[in-house]
N, C-alpha and C positions, 0 to 999 in steps of 0.2 A: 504494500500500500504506500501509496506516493501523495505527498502535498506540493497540489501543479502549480505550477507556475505560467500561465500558458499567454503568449505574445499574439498580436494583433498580424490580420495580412499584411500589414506598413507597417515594420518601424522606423521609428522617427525618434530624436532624442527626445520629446515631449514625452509618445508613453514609456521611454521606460521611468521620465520622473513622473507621470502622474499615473502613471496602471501598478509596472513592474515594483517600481522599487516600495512602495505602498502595500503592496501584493506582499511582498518580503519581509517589511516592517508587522505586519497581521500576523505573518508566521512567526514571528519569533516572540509575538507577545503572547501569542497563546498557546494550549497544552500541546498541540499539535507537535511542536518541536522537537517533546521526548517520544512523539508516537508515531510521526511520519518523517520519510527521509525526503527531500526537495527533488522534485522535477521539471527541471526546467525545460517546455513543449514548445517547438518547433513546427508544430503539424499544421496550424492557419496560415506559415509565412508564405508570404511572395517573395516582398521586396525588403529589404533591408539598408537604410540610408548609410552610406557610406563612415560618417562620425561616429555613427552606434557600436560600429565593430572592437573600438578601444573597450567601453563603456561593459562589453557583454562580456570580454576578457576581463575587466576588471573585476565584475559582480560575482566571476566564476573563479576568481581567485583569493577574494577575498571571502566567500561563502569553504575555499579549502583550508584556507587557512584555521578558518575559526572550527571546522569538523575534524580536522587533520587527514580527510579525503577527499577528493572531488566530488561533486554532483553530479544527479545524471543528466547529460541532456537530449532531449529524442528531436531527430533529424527525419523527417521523414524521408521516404527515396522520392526526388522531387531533381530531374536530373539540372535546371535553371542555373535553383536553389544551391544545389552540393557544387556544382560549378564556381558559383560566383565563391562559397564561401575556400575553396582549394586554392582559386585562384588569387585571392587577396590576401592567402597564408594565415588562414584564420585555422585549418584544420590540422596543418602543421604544426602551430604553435599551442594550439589545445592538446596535441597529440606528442610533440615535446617536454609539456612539461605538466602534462597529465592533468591538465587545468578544470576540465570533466569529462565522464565518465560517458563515451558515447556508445550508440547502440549501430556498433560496425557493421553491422549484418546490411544495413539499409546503408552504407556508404560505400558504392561502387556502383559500374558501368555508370558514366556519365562524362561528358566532355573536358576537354581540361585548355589551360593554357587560350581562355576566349577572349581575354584584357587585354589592354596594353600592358608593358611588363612592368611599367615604372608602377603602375596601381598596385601598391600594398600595403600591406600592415609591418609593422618591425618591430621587433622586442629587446627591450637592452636591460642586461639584470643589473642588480648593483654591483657596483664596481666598473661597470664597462665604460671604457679609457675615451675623451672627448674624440680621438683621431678615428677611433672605429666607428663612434656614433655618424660621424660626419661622412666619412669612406659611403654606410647606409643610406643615407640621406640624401646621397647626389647623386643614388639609384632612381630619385624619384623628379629630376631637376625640373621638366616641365610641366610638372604640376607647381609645383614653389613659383616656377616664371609667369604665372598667370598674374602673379604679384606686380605687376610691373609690365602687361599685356601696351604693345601701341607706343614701347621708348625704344629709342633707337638703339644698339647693341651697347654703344657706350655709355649710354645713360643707365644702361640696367646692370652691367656687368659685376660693377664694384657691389651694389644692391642687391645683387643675388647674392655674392660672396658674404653681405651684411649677416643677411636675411637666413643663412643657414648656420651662419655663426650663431645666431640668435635660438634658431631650432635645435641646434644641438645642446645648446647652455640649457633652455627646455626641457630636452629630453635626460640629457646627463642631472641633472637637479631631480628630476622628478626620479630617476631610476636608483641615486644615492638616498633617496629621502622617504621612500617608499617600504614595504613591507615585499621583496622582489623585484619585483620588474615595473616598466614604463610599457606603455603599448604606443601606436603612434601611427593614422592611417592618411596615405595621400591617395586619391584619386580624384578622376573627374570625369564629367559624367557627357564627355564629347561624343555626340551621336545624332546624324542627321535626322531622326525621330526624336531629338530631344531640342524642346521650344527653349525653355530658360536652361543653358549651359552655365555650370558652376565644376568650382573646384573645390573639392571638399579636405580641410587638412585638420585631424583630429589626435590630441596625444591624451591619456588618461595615466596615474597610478593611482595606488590604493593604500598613501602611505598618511603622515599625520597632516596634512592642510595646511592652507597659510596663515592661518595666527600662529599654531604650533612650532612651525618653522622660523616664523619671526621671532617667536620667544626665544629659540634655540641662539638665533643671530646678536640677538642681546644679552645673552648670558655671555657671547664669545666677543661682546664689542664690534660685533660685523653689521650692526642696523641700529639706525636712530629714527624712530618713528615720525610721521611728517604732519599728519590727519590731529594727532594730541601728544604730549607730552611721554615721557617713557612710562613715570606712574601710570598715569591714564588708560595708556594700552594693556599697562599686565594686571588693570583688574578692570576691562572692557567683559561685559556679558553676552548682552540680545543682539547688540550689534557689530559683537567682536568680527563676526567671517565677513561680515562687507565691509569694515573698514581695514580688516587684512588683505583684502582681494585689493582696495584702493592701493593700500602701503604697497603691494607685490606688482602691480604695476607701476607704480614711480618709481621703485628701486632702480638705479641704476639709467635714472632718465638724462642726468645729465655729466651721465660717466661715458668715459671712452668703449667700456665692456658695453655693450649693446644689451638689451635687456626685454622683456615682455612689451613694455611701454612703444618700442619701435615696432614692434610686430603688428600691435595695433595701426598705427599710423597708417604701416603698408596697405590692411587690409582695406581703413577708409578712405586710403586715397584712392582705392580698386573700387571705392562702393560696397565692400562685403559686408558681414554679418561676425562679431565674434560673442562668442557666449564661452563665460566662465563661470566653472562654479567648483565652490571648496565648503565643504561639510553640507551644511544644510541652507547655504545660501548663492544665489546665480544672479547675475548680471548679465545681461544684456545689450551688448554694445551695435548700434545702429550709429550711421552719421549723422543724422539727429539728436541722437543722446548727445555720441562725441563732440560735438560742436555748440550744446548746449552747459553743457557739465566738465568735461573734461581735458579738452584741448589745451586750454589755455589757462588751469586751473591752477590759481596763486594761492599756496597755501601758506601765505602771511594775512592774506583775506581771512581772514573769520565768518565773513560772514557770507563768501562763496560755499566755504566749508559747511556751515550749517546750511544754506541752501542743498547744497549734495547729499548731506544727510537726513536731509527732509524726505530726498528718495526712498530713502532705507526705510521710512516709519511709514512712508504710502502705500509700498511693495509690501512691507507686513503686513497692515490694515485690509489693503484693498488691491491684492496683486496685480502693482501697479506694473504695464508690460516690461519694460526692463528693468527691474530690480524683483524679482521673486525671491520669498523665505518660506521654506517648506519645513514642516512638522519631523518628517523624518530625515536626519542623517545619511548622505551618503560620502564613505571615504572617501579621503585623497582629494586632489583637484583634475577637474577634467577645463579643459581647453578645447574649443571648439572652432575652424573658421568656416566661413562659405562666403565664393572669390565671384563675381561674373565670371562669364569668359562670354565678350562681342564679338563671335565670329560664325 
């Protein structure tokens, strides 16, 4: 006997924070936990949004962690379906590092190799050395170049070399900071049946968040908080993860290391979409927010600052569209982009 867990024909990062993870938070609050083991059902999908691929390695690493075995998860034989997930090294790295427990009988005969080859997913555990992160990374170049679609080769060149500098620092932080590994998926969704073309770049871990992290950087003298005072931040409560998500994109805004803060820029100078979220709080970054709230955000202003944090008490209240606080917890910080692509 199994307590399902069972996914929608679409996923999208919306349901896994408003179905899945909800779904999960029920199980563990109830008796359920000592009497059924988790199943997580694959039998409705179709499609599967690109960003979510980090997100379901994460849920299924962190649900091993806490069992000290994997769950199970059922695939139906769906040959589309097993394709996409082979080809984007999703079944690889479930089946590397035994992340759950699949029902192999139904994965086989089915097409392989139907992507571009840059489309995938990458895993970096802790410890792995910036040089190799980056070597990964420039498997996937033009997807990243979507960053910067329409500049001449010399305009972008140096900009790429920024911009992966930046993804690696990402990936490496989040794989040192994690309980394992980072996940981290580039693809894009180029296809003359596809109207709105986007590039989608997602990295997720499942390690301690960005206050946690922050706190760690103040105990070593590596962060002086910008939002409030150093007291102030280490007895922050309700709205410690959104003013940690604020603090983890300034860091490093007007240093030479390149940092989160520039990745943003890239995406809204592209028009994208970026969504962050760490524990139980997400943001939502549109050109509209960015050029409302954040571009140009002086934080000797006090009272730009409590305007931003006006956000935070709207988005709890009244899920305000970008700034959402959710009831339940989920590890680690996920990072999210989505790029145009006008062609």
């Amino acid at each position: 006997m199994f307590y399902k867990i069972s996914f929608d024909e679409v996923i999208t990062t919306q349901t896994i924070y408003s179905k899945i993870l909800p779904q999960l938070h029920k199980y563990f609050r109830s008796d359920s936990r000592r009497e059924l083991d988790i199943l997580i059902d694959f039998t409705n999908v179709e499609y599967i949004n690109p960003n979510v691929i980090p997100n379901i390695l994460a849920i299924g690493l962190i649900l091993k962690n806490f069992y000290l075995h994997p769950v199970r998860l059922f695939i139906p034989w769906k040959p589309k379906l097993l394709s996409y997930l082979f080809d984007i090294n999703f079944l690889t790295i479930v089946r590397k590092y035994n992340i759950f427990k699949i029902y192999e009988e139904n994965v086989g005969d089915f097409p392989i190799n139907c992507m571009n080859s840059e489309y995938r997913t990458y895993y970096f555990e802790n410890g792995t050395n910036k040089e190799d992160i980056r070597y990964d990374l420039q498997k996937s170049i033009s997807v990243i170049r979507n960053l910067y679609e329409g500049k001449s080769s010399d305009e972008y060149d140096d900009e790429l070399k920024k911009i992966i500098y930046i993804f690696t620092e990402v990936c490496h932080n989040s794989s040192n900071h994690s309980e394992g590994m980072c996940f981290a998926t580039f693809q894009s969704n180029i296809n003359e049946n596809v109207k709105y073309k986007k590039a989608y770049i997602s990295i997720s871990d499942c390690g301690i968040g960005y206050y946690n992290s922050l706190l760690k950087k103040i105990e070593n003298n590596d962060f002086i908080p910008i939002m409030c005072n150093k007291h102030e931040f280490l007895e922050l409560k309700a709205n410690k993860n959104f003013i940690a998500i604020i603090e983890a994109m300034y860091f490093r805004r007007s240093s030479t290391n390149y940092g989160l803060f520039h990745v943003i820029s890239a995406v809204m100078a592209a028009n994208g979409v970026v969504r962050i979220h760490s524990e139980d709080t997400q943001i939502i970054i549109t050109n509209k927010f960015y050029e409302e709230y954040l571009k140009d955000l002086n934080f000797e202003d006090k009272q730009k600052i409590n305007i931003l944090l006006e956000c935070f008490k709207i988005g709890e209240n009244n899920n305000f569209s970008n700034v959402r606080n959710y009831d339940n917890k989920y590890k680690g910080v996920h990072l999210e982009l989505e790029i145009p692509i006008h062609r």
